[in-house]
C-alpha positions as CSV (number, residue, x, y, z in Angstrom):
1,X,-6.0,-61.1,-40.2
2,X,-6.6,-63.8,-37.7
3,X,-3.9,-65.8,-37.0
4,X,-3.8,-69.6,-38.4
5,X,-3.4,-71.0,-34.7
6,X,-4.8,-69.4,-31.8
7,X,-3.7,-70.5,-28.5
8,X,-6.5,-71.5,-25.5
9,X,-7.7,-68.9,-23.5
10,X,-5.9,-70.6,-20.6
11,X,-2.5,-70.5,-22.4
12,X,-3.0,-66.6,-23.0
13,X,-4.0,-65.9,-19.5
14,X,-1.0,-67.5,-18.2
15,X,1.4,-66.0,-20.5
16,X,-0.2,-62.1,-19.7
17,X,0.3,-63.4,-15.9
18,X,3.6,-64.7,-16.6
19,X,4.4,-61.2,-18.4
20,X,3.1,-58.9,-15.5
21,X,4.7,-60.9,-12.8
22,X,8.2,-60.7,-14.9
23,X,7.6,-56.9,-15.4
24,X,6.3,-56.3,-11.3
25,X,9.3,-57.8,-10.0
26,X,12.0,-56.3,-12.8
27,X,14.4,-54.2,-11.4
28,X,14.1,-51.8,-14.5
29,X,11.6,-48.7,-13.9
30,X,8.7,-49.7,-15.6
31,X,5.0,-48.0,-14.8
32,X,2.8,-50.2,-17.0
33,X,2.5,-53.1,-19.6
34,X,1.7,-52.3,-22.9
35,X,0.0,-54.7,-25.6
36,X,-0.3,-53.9,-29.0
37,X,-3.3,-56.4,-29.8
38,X,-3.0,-57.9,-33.7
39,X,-6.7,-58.4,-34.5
40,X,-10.0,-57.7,-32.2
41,X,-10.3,-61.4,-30.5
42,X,-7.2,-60.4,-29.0
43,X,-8.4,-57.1,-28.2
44,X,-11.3,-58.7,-25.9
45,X,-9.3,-60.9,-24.9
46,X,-7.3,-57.8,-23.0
47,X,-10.2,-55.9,-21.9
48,X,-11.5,-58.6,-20.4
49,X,-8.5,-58.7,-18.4
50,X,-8.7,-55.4,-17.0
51,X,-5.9,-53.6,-19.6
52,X,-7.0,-50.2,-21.1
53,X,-7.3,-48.5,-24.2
54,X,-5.2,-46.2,-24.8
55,X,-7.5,-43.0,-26.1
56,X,-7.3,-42.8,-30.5
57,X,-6.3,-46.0,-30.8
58,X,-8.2,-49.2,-29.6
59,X,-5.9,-52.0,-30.5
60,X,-3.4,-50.7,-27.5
61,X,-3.9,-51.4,-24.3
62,X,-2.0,-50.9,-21.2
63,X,-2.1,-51.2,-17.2
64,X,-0.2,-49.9,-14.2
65,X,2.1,-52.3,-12.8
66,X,0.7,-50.6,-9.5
67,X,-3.0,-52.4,-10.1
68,X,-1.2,-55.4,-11.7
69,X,0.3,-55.9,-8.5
70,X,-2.5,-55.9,-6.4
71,X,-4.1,-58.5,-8.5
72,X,-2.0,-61.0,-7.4
């Protein structure tokens, strides 16, 4: 199902950067972000990113807060 209003590309991008930086400088042990895309747009939209799939099941994505970091 695609969602009725997408945000801009822009929008999304800064809201994954937003999330990442929130979750780098947390002081809860965390290893990696996980996303749980809703529909395949969103999916690409992730990949594109650098986030992963998780093996089995290709709308879940994740990456290491350790590479996250050195994307800054």
């Amino acid at each position: 199902m695609t969602p009725i209003c997408r945000p801009s590309a822009t929008a999304c991008t800064s809201l994954l950067a937003n999330a990442l930086e929130r979750a780098i400088r947390s002081e809860v042990a965390s290893c990696a972000m996980v996303v749980d895309a809703k529909h395949e747009a969103a999916t690409a939209f992730h990949r594109h990113r650098g986030l992963i799939e998780f093996p089995g099941s290709p709308r879940k994505l994740f990456l290491p807060l350790a590479v996250a970091g050195k994307m800054r």
